[in-house]
C-alpha positions, 0 to 999 in steps of 0.5 A: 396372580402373576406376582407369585410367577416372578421369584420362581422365574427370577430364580430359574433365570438366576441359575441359568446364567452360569450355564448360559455364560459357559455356553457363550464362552465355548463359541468364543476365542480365547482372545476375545473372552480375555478382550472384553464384556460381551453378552455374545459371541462377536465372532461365532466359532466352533473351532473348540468344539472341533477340537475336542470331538476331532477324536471320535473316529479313534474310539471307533479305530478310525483314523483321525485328522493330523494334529488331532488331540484324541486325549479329549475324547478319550477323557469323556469315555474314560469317564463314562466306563468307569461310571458306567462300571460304578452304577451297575456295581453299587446297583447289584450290590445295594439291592440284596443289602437294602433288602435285608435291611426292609424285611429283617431284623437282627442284632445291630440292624440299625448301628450297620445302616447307620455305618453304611451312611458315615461312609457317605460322610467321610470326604474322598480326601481322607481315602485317597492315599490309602487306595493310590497305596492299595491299587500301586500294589495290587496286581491286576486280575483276570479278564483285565490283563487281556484288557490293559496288555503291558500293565502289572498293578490295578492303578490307572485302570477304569475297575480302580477309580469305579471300585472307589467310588463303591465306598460312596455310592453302595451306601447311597444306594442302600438307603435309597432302596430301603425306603423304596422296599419298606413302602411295599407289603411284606404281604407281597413277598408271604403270598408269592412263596404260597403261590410257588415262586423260588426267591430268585423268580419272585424278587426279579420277575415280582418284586423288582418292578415294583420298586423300579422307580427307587432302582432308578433313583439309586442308579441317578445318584450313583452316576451323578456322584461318580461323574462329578468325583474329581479327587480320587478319579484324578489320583487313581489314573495316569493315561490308560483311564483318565478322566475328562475332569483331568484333561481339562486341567492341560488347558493351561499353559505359560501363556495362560489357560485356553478359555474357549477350549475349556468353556466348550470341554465343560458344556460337553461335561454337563450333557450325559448328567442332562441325558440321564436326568431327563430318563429319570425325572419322573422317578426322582420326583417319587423319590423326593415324595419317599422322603429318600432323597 
């Protein structure tokens, strides 16, 4: 009976290595990453974390300590709007549209969602160039002049690299949530309109909470994707909306990279993707069940 638990824990423990050694890294120096082998820090330090967090009070209009580099946690900020922004655009916009493709049936239905999903398919690279052209271009639009004074174009904004990442995530969303909405009866939707219920009133106060598990879901994947997108976020910012992923790259220098720095920026990388997994475990359990995921 013990025999069985053996390759599942030799896997976990597997996996967990990588994360561990990263974690052992950001206590480190750089010189003693670069010194030798060593399962542990030979002298625990913490001053690569202080460098990176030294930035909190300037999110907040404090003042921070001299020699600060406040870039670190602008990136992580940076990073968490337009995430943030992403999820509740796909989320909204999937919602209707996945709807329509559960209750209805038109001309092209199924060639429409089939498209929806190529875009899923298409690497970010191929549309790179076209939206750096599109948002060097396009000028910038109400309430975001107030928000970003002194810049004319949509590049380098946090709506930019959100309304990017739209191209992947509203399709993922979409098919997500239509499977969440095939499993609950038509039946549902016929009886809330004899008992009076307008369609605004029966989708958010009836029908929303029955497929929260799938909004969930939907919401998952759409931070996970946006979060972990280098390519497009990179090459739509500059400074004003530059991600974490970009900062890591001023690690290196003539003199090589700075190892412990950098191992510490990646352990607080993984910590909102590890928050948001442990809000929605259990629906993302159900959405595996769906066969949506």
């Amino acid at each position: 009976m013990r025999a069985k638990w053996l390759v599942p824990a030799f896997y976990i423990l597997f996996m967990m290595v990588p994360i561990y050694w990263l974690l052992n890294m950001s206590f480190k120096s750089t010189n003693e990453i670069l010194g030798g082998f060593s399962p542990f820090p030979a002298e625990f330090t913490l001053d690569n974390y202080s460098d990176i967090l030294c930035g909190i009070p300037d999110v907040w209009g404090g003042a921070v300590a001299a020699g600060c580099d406040t870039s670190w946690i602008w990136g992580y900020v940076n990073s968490l709007l337009y995430v943030s922004i992403n999820t509740l655009i796909s989320v909204s916009v999937a919602l209707p549209a996945a709807y329509a493709f559960s209750r209805y049936r038109f001309t092209g239905d199924k060639h429409l969602f089939f498209w929806l999903l190529t875009n899923r398919m298409a690497p970010p690279a191929v549309f790179a160039l076209p939206f750096y052209q599109l948002y060097s271009g396009m000028p910038l639009f109400w309430p975001l002049t107030e928000l970003y004074p002194g810049q004319e174009v949509l590049f380098d904004t946090h709506i930019a690299v959100a309304l990017a990442h739209c191209l992947f995530n509203i399709p993922l969303a979409v098919w997500i949530l239509e499977g969440f909405m095939s499993g609950v009866p038509k039946e549902l939707d016929e009886t809330a309109k004899v008992d009076g219920y307008s369609f605004p009133a029966f989708f958010f106060r009836i029908f929303l909470p029955n497929i929260k598990a799938g909004v969930g879901v939907a919401a998952f994947f759409c931070f996970m994707f946006s979060w972990v997108e280098l390519l497009l976020a990179k090459n739509l910012t500059a400074v004003e909306a530059k991600p974490i992923a970009a900062v890591m790259t001023k690690t290196a220098s003539s003199s090589g990279y700075e190892l412990g720095l950098l191992a510490a920026a990646g352990c607080l990388t993984i910590v909102p993707g590890a928050i948001v997994i442990w809000f929605v475990r259990n629906y993302i359990a159900k959405g595996f069940a769906l066969g949506r995921v």
